[in-house]
N, C-alpha and C positions, 0 to 999 in steps of 0.2 A: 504493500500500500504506500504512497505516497505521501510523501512530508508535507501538513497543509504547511502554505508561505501564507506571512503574514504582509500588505500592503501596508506602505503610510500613508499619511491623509493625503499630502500631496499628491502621489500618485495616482491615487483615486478621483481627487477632485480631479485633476488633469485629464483624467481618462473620461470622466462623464460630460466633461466639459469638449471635448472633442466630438462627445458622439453629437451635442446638445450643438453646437456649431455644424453639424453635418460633417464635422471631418474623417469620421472613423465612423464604423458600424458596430453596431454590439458585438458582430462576429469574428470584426477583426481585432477588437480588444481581447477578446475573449483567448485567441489565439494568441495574442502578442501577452498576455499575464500567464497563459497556459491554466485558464480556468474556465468555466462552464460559462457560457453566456445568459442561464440564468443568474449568477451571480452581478454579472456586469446588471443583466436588468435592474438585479436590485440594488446596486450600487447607484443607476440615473433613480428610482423610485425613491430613494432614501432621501437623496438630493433634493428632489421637487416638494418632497412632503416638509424637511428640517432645514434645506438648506446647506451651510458650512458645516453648519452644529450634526449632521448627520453622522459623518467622520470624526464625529468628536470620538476621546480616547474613555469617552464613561460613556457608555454604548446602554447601562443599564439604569433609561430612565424609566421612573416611575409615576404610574398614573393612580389618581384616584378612583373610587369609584363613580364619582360625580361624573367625570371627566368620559369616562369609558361608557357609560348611560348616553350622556350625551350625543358623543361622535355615533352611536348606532341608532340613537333615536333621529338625530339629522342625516344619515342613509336612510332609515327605513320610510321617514317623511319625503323623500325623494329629493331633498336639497343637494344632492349632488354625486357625481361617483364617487366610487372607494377610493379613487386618487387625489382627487379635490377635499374628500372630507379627512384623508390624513395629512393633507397639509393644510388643511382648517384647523388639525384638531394637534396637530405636529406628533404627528403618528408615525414610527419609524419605519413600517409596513402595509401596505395592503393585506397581507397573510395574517397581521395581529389583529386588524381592524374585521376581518373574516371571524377570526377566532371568538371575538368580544359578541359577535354578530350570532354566531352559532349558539355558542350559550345561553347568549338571549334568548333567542327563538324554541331553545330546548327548554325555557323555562327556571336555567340557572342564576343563579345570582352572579352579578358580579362584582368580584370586591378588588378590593387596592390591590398593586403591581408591589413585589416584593416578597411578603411571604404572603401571599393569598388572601389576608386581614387576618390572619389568625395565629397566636404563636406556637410556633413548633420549636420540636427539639434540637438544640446544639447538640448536644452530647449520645452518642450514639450508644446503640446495647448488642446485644449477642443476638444472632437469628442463625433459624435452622434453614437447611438448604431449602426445603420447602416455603418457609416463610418467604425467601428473596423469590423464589418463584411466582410466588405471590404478591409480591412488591413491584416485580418488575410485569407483570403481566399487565397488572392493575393500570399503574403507570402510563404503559405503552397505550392502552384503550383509554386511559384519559386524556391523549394528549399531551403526555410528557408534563404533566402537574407535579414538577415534583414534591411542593409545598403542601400540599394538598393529599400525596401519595404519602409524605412524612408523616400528617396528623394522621388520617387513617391506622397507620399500620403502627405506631406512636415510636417512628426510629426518626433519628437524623437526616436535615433535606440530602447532607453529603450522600449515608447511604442510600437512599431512594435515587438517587442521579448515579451513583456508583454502580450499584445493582443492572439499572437497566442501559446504562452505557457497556458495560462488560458483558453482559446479555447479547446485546445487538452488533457490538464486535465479537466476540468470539463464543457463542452458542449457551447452552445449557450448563460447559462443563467449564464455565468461565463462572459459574455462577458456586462452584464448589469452593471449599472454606479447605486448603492444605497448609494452613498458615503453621510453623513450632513441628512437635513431636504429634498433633492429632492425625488420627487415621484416616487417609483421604475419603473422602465421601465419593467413592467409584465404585461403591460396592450396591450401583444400584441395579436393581434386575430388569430386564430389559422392558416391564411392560411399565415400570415406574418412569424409566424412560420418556417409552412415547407419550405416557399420561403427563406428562410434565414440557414437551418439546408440541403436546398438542395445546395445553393452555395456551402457550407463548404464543403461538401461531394463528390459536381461536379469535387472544386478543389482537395482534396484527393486523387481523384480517376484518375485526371488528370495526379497528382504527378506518381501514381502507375503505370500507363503503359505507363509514357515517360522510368520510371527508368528500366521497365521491358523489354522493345524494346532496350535499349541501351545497357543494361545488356545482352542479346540474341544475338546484333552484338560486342560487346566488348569479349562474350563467345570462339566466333566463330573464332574471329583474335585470342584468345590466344590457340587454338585449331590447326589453321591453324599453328602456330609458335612451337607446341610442335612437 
């Protein structure tokens, strides 16, 4: 796999800025960084929504809830596209602004950016292999909540973000505890196995066609509005 490289601002501003001039195409950026040209896309989107401040180096602002009502209640009243109301609302994505939208419509609440409104735990405890499996399933079909995945299961957001990032690079047996003198946890028989690589997958798949159903009616409103 591939070392991700990290971009400066400059760089980036310079690069959106050339496409925003007509001089370069997302695809020749893309090629000249050697990254996906959905990233460059989001590098001009970040730009159009924040501006310089896009590229800023604390990438992790935080909205209220106030704030996040808002920007969905002004999409859903039709004041403008997802682009326009995340630079109304200086939203660092269209994909967040999606996010805040989905929940709504699902009937969730939405609370402040940061730990979810709610406080969870620093300090982390001991879990069984089973338990992370159940951590990181949950997780993955929430949405990558990890704050949220934290209070549920009452461990640390570290390991709720740990569990399911070691999950999704390297499988189920990324998920095993060989830490010291304890005895590996590969003494599992093969149907606990698949019952445990079928959760993961249930939830993935879960993931996959809430995002693709919402994606289809969120299509359909910006279709209805052009």
């Amino acid at each position: 796999m591939s070392r991700k490289v990290k971009y400066s601002i400059e760089e980036k501003l310079n690069a959106v800025q050339k496409y925003l001039d007509g001089k370069e195409s997302m695809y020749s950026i893309a090629n000249r960084f050697g990254i996906d040209v959905s990233a460059v896309r989001l590098w001009v989107n970040k730009y159009r929504a924040m501006g310089v401040d896009a590229f800023s180096t604390n990438q992790n602002k935080h909205y209220t809830k106030e704030e996040k009502e808002q920007a969905v209640a002004a999409y859903l009243h039709g004041e403008g596209s997802l682009m326009s109301i995340c630079k109304k609302f200086k939203i660092h994505s269209t994909a967040q602004l999606r996010n805040w939208i989905k929940k709504y419509n699902g009937h969730e609440e939405l609370k402040a950016s940061g730990t979810g409104g709610t406080v969870i735990m620093t300090k982390g405890r001991k879990t069984t292999f089973e338990e992370r499996i159940e951590i990181a399933s949950y997780c993955i079909s929430h949405d990558h909540n990890y704050a949220e995945t934290a209070e549920k299961f009452c461990v640390s957001y570290q390991q709720a973000r740990n569990y399911t990032v070691k999950y999704e690079n390297g499988g189920i047996d990324a998920l095993q505890d060989n830490r010291g003198k304890r005895k590996p946890e590969d003494t599992l028989t093969e149907i606990e196995r698949l019952r445990a690589e079928l959760k993961l997958e249930k939830a993935k798949r879960q993931k996959a066609e809430m995002e693709a159903s919402f994606l289809k009616k969120l299509n359909e409103i910006e279709r209805r509005r052009g």
